[in-house]
C-alpha positions in Angstrom: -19.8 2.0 8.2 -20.9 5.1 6.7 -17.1 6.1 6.4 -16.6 2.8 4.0 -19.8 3.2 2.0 -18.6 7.0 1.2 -14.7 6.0 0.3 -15.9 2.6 -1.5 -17.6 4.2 -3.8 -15.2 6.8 -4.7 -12.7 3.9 -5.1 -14.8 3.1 -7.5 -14.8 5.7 -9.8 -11.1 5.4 -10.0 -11.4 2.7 -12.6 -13.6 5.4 -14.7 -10.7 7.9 -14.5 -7.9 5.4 -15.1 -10.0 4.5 -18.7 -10.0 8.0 -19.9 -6.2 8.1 -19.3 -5.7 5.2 -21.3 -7.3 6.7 -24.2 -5.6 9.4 -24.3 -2.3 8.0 -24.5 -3.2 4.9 -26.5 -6.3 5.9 -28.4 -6.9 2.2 -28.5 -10.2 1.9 -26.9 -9.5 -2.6 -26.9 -6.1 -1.7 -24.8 -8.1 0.7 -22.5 -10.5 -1.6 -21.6 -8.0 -4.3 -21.2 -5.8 -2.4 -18.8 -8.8 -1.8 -16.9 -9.8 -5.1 -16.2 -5.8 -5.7 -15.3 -6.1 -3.0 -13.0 -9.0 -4.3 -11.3 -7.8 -7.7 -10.5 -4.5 -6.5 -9.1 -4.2 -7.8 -5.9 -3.0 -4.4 -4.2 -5.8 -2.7 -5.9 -8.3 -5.2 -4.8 -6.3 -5.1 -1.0 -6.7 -0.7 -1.0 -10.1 -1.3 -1.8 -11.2 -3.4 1.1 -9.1 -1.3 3.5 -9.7 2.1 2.1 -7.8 4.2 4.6 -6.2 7.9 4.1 -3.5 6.8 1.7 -6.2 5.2 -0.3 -7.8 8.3 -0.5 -4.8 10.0 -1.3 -4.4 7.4 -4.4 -8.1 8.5 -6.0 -6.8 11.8 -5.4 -3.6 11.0 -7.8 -5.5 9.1 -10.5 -7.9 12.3 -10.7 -5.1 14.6 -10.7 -3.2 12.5 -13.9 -6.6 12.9 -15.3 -6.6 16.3 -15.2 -2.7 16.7 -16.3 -3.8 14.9 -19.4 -6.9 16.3 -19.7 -5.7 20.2 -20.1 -2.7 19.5 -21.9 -5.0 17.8 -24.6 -7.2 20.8 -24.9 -4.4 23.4 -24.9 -3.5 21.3 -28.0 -7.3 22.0 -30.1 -6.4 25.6 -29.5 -10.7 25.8 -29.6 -12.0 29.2 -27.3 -14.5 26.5 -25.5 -11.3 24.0 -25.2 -8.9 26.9 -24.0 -11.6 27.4 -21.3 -11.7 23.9 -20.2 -8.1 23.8 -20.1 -8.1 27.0 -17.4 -10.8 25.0 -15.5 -8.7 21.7 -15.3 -5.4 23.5 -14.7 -7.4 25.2 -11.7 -9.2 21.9 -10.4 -5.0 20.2 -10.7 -4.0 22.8 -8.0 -6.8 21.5 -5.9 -6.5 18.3 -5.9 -3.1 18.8 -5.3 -3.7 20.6 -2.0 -6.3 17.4 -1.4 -3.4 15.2 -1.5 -1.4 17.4 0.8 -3.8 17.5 3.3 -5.3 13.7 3.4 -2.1 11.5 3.5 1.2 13.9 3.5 3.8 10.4 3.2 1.8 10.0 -0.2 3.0 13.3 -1.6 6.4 12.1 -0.6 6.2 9.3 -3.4 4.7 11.1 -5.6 6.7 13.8 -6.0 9.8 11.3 -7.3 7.4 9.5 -9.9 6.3 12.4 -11.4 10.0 13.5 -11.2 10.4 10.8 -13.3 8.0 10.8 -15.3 9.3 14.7 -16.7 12.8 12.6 -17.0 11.2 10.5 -19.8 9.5 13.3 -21.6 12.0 15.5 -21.8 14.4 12.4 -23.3 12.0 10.4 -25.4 8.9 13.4 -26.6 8.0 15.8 -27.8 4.8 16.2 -26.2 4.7 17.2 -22.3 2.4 16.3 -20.1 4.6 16.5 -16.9 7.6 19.1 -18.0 5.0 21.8 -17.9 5.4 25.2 -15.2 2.0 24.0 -13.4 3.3 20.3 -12.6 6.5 21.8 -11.7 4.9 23.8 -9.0 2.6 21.5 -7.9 6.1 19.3 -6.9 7.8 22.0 -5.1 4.5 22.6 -2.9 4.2 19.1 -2.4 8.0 19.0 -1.4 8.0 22.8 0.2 5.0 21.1 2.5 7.2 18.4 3.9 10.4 21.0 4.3 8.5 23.6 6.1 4.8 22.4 7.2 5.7 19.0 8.4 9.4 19.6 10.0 8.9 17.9 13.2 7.4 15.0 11.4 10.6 14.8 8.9 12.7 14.9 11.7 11.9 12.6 13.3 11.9 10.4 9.6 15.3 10.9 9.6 16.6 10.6 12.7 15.3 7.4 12.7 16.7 6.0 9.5 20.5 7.3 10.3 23.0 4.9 11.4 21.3 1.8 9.9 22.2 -1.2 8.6 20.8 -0.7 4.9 23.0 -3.7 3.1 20.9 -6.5 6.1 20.3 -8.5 2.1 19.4 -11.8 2.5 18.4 -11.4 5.9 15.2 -13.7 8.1 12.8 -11.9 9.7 10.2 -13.1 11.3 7.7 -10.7 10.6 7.4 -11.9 6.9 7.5 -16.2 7.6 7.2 -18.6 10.8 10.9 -18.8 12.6 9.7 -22.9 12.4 10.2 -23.1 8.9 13.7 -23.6 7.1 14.7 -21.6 4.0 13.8 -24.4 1.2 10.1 -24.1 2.9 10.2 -20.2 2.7 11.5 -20.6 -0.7 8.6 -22.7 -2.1 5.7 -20.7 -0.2 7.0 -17.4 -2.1 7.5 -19.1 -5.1 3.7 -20.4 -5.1 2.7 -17.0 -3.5 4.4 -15.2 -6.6 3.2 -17.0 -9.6 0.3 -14.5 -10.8 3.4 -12.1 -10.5 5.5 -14.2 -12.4 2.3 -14.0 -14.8 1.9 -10.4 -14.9 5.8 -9.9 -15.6 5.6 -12.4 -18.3 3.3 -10.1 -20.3 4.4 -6.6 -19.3 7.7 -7.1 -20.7 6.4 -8.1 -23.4 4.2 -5.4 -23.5 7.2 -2.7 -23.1 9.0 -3.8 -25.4 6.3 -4.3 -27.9 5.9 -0.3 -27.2 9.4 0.4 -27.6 9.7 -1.2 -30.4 6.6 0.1 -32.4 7.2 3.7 -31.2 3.4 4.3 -31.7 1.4 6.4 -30.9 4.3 9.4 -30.1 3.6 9.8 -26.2 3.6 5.5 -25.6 7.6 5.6 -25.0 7.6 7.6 -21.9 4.8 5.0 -20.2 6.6 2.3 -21.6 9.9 3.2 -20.1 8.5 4.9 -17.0 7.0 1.1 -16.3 10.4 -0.2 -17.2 12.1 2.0 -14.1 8.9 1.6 -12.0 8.9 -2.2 -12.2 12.0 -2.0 -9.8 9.4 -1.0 -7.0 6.4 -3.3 -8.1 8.3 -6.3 -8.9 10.1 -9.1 -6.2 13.9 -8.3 -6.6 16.8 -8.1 -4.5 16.1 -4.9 -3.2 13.2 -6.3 -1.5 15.6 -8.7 0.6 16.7 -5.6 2.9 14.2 -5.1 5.8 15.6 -1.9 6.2 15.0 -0.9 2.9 11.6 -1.8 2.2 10.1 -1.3 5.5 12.2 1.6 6.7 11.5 3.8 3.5 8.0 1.7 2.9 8.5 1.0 -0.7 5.4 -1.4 -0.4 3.5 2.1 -0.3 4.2 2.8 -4.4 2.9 -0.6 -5.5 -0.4 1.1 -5.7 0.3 4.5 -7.3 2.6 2.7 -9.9 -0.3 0.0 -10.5 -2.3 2.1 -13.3 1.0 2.3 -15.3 1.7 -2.0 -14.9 -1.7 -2.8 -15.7 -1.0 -0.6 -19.2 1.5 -2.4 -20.2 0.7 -5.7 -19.0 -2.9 -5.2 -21.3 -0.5 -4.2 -24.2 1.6 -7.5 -23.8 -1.7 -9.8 -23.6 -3.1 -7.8 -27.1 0.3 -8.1 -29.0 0.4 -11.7 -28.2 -3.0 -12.2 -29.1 -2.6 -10.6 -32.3 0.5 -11.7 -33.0 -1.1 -15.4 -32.4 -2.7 -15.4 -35.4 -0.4 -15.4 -37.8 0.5 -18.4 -37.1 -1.3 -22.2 -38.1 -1.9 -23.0 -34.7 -3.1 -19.5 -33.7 -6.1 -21.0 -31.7 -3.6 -23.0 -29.6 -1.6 -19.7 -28.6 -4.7 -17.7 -27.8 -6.0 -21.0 -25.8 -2.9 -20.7 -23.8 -2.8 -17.0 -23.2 -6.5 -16.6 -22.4 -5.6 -19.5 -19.7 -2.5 -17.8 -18.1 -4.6 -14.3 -18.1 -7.7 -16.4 -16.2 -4.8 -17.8 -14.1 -3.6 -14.4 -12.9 -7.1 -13.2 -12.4 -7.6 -15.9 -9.7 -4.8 -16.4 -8.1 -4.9 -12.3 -7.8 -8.1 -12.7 -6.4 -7.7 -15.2 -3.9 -4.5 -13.9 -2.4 -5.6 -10.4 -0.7 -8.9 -11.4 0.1 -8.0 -14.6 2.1 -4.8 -13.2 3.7 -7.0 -10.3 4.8 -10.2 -12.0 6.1 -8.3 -15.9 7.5 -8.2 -16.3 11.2 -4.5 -16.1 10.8 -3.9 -13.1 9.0 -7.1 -11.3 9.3 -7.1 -7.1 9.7 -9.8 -6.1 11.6 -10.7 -6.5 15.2 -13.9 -8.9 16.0 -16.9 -7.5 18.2 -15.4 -9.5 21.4 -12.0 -8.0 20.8 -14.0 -4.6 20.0 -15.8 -4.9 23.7 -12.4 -5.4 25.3 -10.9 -1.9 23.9 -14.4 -0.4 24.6 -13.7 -1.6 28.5 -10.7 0.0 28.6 -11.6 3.4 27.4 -14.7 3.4 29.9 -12.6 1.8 33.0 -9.2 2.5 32.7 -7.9 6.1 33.9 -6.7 8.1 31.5 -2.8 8.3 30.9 -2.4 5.0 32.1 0.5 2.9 30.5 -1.1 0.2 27.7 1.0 -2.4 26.6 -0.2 -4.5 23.7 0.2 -5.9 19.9 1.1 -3.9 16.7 -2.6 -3.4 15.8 -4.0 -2.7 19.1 -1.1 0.1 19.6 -1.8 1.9 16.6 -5.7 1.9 17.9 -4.4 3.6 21.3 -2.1 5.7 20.0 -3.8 8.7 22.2 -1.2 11.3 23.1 -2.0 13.9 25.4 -1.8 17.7 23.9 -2.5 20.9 25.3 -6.6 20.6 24.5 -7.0 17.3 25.2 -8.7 18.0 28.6 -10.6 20.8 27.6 -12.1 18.8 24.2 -12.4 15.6 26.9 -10.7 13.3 24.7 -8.8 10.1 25.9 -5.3 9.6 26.4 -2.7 7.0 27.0 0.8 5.5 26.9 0.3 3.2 24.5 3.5 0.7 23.7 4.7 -2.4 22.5 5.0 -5.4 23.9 8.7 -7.6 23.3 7.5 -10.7 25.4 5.4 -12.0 28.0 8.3 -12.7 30.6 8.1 -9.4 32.3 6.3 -8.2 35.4 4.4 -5.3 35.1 3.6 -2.8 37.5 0.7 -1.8 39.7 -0.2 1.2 37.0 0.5 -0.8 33.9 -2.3 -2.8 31.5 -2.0 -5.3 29.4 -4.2 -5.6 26.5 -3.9 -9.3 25.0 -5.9 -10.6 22.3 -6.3 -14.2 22.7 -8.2 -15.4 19.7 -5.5 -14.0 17.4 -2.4 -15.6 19.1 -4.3 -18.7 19.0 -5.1 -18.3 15.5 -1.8 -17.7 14.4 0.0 -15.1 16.2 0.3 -11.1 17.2 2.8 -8.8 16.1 5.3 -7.7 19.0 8.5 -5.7 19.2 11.6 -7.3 18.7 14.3 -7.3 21.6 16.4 -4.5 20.2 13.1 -2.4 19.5 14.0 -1.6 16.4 10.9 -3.8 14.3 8.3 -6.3 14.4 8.1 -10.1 15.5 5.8 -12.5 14.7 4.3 -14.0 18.5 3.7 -17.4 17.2 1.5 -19.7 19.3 3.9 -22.7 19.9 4.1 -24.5 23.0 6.7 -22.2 24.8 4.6 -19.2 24.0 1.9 -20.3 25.2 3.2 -21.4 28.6 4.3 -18.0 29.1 0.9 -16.3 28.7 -0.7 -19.2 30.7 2.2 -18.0 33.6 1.3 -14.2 32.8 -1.9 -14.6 33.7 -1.6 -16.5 37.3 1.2 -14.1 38.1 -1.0 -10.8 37.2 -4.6 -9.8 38.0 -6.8 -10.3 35.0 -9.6 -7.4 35.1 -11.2 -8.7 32.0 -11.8 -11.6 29.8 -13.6 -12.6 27.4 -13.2 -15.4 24.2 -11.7 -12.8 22.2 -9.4 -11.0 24.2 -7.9 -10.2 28.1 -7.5 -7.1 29.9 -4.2 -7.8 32.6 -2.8 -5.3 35.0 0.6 -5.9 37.1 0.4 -6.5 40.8 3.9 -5.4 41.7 
């Protein structure tokens, strides 16, 4: 608990950082208060917030740090002793919230490092002022990408080896992880269309917005965001690229959604303003701004309503429930150590407790924790199964597919469900509760 007070409220003051930006590149206070709201109702936003786990942390940590790359390159332009002084103070306060980012959530600095590649792209072709083409943001990338070439080797190895030899044109693809096997394509096709209408909303008006920019080339610096959203949009935005499970999963492209989600709100604020102003030029002005205010009010609740339901329904809910809590809290208690767990997705990632070389010595628990592929296996005498029953009845659990190389959804159809039913006479159950059962083989 005391973990999510702390982090919750230093979400928080992401939104205060993210203003100050604004101003500084706009210095349009209406469009920096806009964009804030848009970033606030932004369904990943609004999903990081309720989760806040390392890469969350990670994400205040790359607000702060744009902050400060704004913030000193503004006072090195007053020329001002007391302003040359603050710049020296934020230039040193970058370098260490750099090294925060390093050291909290290491995949992070691996998608940072190409946005602020790309952002020095844009500069260098479209202004005159640099924020990002400067020697200290050039040296905070290559420590960000000398970390993951020499400090975290083992960990890119095994990155890599991983994503050689796949299949990385799969377009078009069904997985199961994403829908129900049960539905047909037109189904699928008219769940993600209703799923994706506050995006269809938010596109509407940041295109509008970027090209409003382009267009009015003012103020200087507005260009670079506007096309640096343009690029970024390929990564935000539903497109073909998303149909490759290899693709999106593999190189988790779902992870920049967040760190791009300052830059959309931007532009998506300057789309609804330039409309709004534009409105009233016209006879019927009040009939535009009606229909804009209603398509922004729109986006604000269907953003609202999809992260928060997904997250807390019985179906698709992320946490563990005090029942299924009491079953894991059995296991660590009764359980030897470096016993084989099989389980769900979720329930893995909870047990993933490897043994090192001070694991004894510290006392800490350890286990061989994997996947299960079915239910139509026999375990062994040595072997635990850790199923949780109220979420495959709910919905389903995540498993591993046959060829071990993703995710399944375990639905709870008929078949399924005969299967665990069958598991359980054929197997000792050692505990069992509403929530969840502990199994171990008899074989």
């Amino acid at each position: 608990d005391t973990h999510f007070i702390v982090m919750c409220l230093a979400y928080v003051i992401v939104i205060l950082f993210l203003y100050k930006i604004f101003q500084i590149i706009s210095n349009n206070e209406q469009v920096s208060l806009l964009a804030c709201l848009c970033f606030s109702v932004t369904p990943i936003v609004l999903l990081e917030g309720l989760m806040v786990v390392t890469r969350t942390a990670a994400f205040v940590g790359f607000v702060i740090l744009l902050y400060l790359t704004f913030a000193a390159k503004e006072r090195d332009i007053t020329k001002e002793r007391d302003s040359e002084i603050d710049s020296y103070i934020f230039k040193v306060l970058i370098i260490l919230f750099a090294i925060f980012i390093i050291l909290v959530h290491q995949v992070s600095i691996a998608l940072i490092v190409p946005l602020i590649a790309l952002f020095m792209a844009c500069e260098i072709i479209l202004s005159e002022k640099r924020y990002f083409s400067t020697y200290l943001m050039l040296f905070t990338t290559i420590s960000f990408s000398a970390y993951w070439i020499y400090s975290s080797r083992l960990f890119l190895d095994a990155l890599i080896s991983v994503r050689i030899g796949l299949d990385y044109f799969d377009f078009g693809e069904k997985h199961q992880i994403l829908i129900d096997p049960s539905l047909d394509q037109m189904q699928v096709a008219v769940m993600f269309l209703q799923n994706q209408m506050n995006m269809g909303i938010f596109l509407f008006f940041a295109l509008v917005g970027i090209g409003y920019i382009l267009y009015r080339q003012k103020p200087q610096y507005l260009p670079v965001v506007a096309v640096f959203s343009l690029f970024t949009l390929l990564l935000y935005v539903p497109n073909p690229l998303f149909t490759s499970q290899t693709i999106t999963r593999i190189f988790r492209i779902d992870r920049f959604w967040i760190l791009v989600a300052p830059f959309m709100a931007f532009v998506m604020a300057s789309g609804i303003l330039w409309l709004s102003k534009f409105a009233r030029k016209y006879a019927r002005w009040k009939i535009f701004t009606t229909v804009i205010v209603f398509a922004f009010v729109t986006f604000v609740l269907l953003s609202l309503q999809g992260p928060i339901l997904d997250i807390t329904s019985p179906e698709g809910r992320l946490y563990f429930t005090d029942g299924e809590l009491s079953g894991y809290n059995y296991v660590a208690e009764k359980i030897p150590y470096g016993s084989e767990l099989y389980s769900d997705y979720h329930t893995v990632r909870l047990f993933h407790l490897d043994y090192f070389s001070l694991t004894k010595e510290l006392e800490l628990p350890y286990y061989k924790s994997n996947m299960l592929r079915s239910m139509k296996w026999a375990p062994q005498s040595d072997q635990y199964i850790i199923f949780r029953d109220s979420k495959f009845e709910d919905w389903s659990v995540q498993f591993q597919d046959e060829g071990g190389k993703g995710n399944i959804n375990y639905v709870s159809n008929e078949e399924n469900k005969g299967d665990v039913e069958y598991f359980y006479h054929s197997n000792d159950v050692i505990y069992r509760n509403d929530q969840i059962s502990i199994i171990v083989g008899i074989s």
